[in-house]
N, C-alpha and C positions, 0 to 999 in steps of 0.2 A: 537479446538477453532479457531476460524477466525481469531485473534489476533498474535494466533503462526505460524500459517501458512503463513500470513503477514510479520512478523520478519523472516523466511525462505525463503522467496521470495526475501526482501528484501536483504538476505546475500548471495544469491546468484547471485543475480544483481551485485553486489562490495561486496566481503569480507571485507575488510577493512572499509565498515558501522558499526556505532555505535547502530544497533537494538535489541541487544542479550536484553537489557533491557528495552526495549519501553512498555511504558503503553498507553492507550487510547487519553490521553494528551499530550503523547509525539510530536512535532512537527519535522512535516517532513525532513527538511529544517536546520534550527537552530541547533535540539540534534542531529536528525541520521546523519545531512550531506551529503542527497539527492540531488543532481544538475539538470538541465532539464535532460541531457544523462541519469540519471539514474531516474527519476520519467518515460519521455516515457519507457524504457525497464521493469520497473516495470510494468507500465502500458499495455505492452503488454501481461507480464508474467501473470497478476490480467485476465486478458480479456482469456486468453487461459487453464487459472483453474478454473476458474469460468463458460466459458463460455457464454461471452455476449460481445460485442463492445461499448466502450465509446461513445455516441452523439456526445461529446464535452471533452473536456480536466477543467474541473474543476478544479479551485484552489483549491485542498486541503492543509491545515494548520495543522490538527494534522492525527495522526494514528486515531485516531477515525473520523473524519472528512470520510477519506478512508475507512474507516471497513460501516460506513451509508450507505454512494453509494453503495456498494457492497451488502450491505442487500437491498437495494431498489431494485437493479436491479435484484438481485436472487430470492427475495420474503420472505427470510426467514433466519437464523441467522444462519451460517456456523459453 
């Protein structure tokens, strides 16, 4: 599920992130504790399992927000 592998990504970006229990709602920022340093290496890590390049750096706000763009850009639901 696209979701868990997100919260993986995430903890491995900074262990000491609060992802272990991130729902669709969860906000990036606010609950996990995401900062730019770790939304770009996130965002690298998202682009090189996934396989695609950011356009642009979008403001995402929640984990779901994240999980969209990634279905949009692969085509189909991880």
């Amino acid at each position: 599920m696209l979701l868990d592998r997100l919260k993986k990504m995430m903890n491995e970006v900074n262990p000491s992130l609060n992802a272990a229990d991130a729902t669709m709602e969860t906000r990036l920022v606010e609950d996990i504790g995401l900062d730019s340093l770790n939304m770009m290496l996130l965002a690298v890590q998202v682009e090189d399992e996934f396989g695609f390049r950011f356009d642009d750096m979008p403001a995402f706000v929640t984990v779901g927000d994240l999980c969209a763009y990634i279905e949009s850009k692969t085509g189909a639901a991880q």
